[in-house]
BALUM-901088 format. One record per residue (C-alpha): residue in one letter; x, y, z. Coordinates in steps of 0.25 Angstrom, whole numbers, padded with zeros to 4 digits, always signed. Layout:
% residues N
aXYZ;...
//
This chain:
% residues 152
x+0003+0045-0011;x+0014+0038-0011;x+0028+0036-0003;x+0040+0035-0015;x+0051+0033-0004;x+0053+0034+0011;x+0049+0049+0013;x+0042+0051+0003;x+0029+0054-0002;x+0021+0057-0013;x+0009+0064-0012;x-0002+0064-0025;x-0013+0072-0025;x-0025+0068-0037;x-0037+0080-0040;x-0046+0075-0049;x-0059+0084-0056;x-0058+0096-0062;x-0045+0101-0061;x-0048+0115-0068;x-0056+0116-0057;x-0045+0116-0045;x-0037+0130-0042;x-0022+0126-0047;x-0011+0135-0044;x-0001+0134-0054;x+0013+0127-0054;x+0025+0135-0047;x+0037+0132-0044;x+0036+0121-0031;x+0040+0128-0019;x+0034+0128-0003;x+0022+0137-0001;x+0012+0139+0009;x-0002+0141+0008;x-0005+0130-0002;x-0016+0124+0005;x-0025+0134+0001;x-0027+0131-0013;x-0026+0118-0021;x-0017+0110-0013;x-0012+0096-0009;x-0008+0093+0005;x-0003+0083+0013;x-0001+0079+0029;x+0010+0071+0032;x+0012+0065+0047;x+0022+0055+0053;x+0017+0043+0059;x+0020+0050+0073;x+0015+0062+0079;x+0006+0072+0075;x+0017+0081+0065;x+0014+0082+0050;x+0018+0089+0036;x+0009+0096+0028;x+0012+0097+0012;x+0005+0105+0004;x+0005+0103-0012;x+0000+0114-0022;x-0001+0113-0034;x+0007+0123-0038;x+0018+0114-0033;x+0021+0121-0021;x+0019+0115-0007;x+0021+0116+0008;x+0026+0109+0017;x+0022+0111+0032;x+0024+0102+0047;x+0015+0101+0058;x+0018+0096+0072;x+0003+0092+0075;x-0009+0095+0068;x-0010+0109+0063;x+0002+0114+0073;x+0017+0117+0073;x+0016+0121+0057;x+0029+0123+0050;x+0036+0123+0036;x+0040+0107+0033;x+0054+0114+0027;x+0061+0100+0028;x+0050+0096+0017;x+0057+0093+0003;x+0049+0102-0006;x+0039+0090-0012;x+0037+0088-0027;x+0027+0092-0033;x+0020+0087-0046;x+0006+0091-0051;x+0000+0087-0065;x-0014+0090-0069;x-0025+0088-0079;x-0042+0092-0079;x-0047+0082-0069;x-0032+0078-0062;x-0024+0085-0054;x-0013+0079-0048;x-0002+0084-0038;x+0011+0075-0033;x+0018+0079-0021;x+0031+0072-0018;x+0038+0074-0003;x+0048+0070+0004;x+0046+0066+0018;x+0058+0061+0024;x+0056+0067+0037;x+0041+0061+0041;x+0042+0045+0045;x+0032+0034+0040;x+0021+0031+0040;x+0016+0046+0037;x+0000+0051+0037;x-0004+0059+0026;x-0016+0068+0024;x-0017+0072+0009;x-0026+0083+0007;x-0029+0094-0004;x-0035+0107-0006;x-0042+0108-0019;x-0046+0123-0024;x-0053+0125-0036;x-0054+0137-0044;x-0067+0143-0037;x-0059+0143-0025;x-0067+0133-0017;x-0057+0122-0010;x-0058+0108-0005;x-0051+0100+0005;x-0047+0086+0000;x-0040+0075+0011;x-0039+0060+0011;x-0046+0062+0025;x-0054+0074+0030;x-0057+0075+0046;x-0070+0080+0048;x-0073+0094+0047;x-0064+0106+0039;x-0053+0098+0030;x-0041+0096+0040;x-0030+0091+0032;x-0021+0094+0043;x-0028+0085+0053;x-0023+0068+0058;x-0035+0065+0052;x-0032+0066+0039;x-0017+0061+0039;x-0025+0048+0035;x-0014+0042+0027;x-0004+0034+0032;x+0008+0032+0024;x+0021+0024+0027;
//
């Protein structure tokens, strides 16, 4: 992770094993889609350092992503339509997959929380759920527990 500028961010995500081993989608065109989640996919939670509102991006690896805002946790869910469309940058080889998400978040003040997460599906279908932090119980990643990174 890192913070290039004020406002934004960029996001890297590293899988490591065996790749050919992981459900892929193929690269498209980069364009907003919903649904992303349930496949192999890259997320993450973004919340001011006031109140309980927060973004969540989702990152495929077919480029294409979502953008969504919350006004607490799991309520008032709406389409993040003043989101710049991030850029996206994926590059792979048999033991490294590597995905780069670059946003602009000029909207959101310091310091931010972050939850980074992913979902990882392998070619048999069976999915894990991956976080810095997981609360106890069924993977949350929507939940303040996990928005354990404090970025200014």
């Amino acid at each position: 992770m890192a913070r290039p500028h004020p406002g934004g961010l960029i996001l890297s995500y590293v899988v490591s094993g065996r790749i050919g081993d992981l459900r892929l989608p193929p690269i498209v065109a980069a364009a907003r889609a919903d649904g992303l989640w349930r496949h192999t996919c890259f997320e993450a939670f973004v919340r001011a350092s006031t109140g309980p509102a927060y973004c969540e991006f989702n990152f495929s690896p077919s480029t294409q992503w979502a953008a969504y805002q919350f006004s607490s946790y799991r309520s008032g869910m709406g389409v993040a339509t003043e989101i710049a469309a991030p850029r996206i940058e994926v590059r792979s080889d048999k033991v490294t997959y590597t995905l780069q998400a670059a946003l602009e978040l000029d909207g959101l003040s310091s310091p931010l929380h972050l939850g980074l997460s992913a979902v990882l599906e392998e070619t048999n279908g069976r999915k894990s759920y991956w976080a810095l932090v997981h609360r106890p119980g069924q993977p949350d990643f929507h939940h303040s527990d996990c928005f354990t990174l404090e970025f200014s």
